[in-house]
C-alpha positions as CSV (number, residue, x, y, z in Angstrom):
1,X,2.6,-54.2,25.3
2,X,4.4,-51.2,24.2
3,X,8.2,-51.2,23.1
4,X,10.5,-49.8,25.4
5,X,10.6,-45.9,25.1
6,X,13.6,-43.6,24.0
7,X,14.3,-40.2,25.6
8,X,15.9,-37.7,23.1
9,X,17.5,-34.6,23.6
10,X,17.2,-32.1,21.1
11,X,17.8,-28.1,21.0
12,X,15.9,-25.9,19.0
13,X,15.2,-22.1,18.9
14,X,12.6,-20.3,21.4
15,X,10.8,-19.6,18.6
16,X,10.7,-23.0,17.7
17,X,9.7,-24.3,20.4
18,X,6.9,-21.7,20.8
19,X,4.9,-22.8,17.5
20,X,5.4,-26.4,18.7
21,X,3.9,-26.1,21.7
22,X,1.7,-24.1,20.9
23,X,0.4,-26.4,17.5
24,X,0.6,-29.6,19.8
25,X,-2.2,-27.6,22.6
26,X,-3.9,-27.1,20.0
27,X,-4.4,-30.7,18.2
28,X,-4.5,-32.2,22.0
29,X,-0.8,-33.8,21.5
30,X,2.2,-34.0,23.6
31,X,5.6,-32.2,21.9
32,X,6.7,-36.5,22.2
33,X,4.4,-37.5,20.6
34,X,4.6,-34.5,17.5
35,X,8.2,-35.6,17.4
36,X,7.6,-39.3,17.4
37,X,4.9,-39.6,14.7
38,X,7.4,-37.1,12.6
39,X,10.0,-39.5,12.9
40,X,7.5,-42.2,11.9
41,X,7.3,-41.0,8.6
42,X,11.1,-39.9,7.5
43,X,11.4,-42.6,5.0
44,X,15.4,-43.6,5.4
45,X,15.6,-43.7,1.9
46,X,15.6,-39.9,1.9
47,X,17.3,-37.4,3.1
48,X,15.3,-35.0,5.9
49,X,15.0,-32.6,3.4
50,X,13.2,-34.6,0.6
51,X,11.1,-35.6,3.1
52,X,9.6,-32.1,4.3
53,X,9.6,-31.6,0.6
54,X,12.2,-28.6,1.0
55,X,13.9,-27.8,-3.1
56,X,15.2,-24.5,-1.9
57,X,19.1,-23.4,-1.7
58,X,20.5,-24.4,1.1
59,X,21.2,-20.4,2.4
60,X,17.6,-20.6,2.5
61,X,17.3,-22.8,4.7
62,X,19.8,-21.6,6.8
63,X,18.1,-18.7,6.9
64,X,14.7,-20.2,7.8
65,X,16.4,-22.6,10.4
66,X,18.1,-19.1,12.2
67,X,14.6,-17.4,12.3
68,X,13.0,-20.3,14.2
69,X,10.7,-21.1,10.9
């Protein structure tokens, strides 16, 4: 039996939103389930950042977050 499921709400850009959808069509995934096997892998022990494997100034990824990237 599964655990009990979670709803989050989260915003994101248009743009954003776009690619997602559009990446999840095309591996045959919900936008849940992209977002729940992401979180599966943060590991706690790092931050969100280390994670992705983002080293870049943080303007830059203010920048990258503003464009939807």
């Amino acid at each position: 039996m599964e655990p009990v499921r979670k709803n989050l709400t989260i915003s994101i850009s248009a743009t954003s939103y776009k690619r997602a959808r559009v990446w999840a069509a095309n591996h045959e995934i919900s936008l849940s389930r992209l977002v729940e096997a992401f979180l599966s892998t943060i590991d706690i022990n790092k931050t969100a950042l280390q994670c992705i494997g983002f080293d870049g100034a943080r303007q830059t990824l203010v920048r990258r977050l503003d464009k939807g990237m």
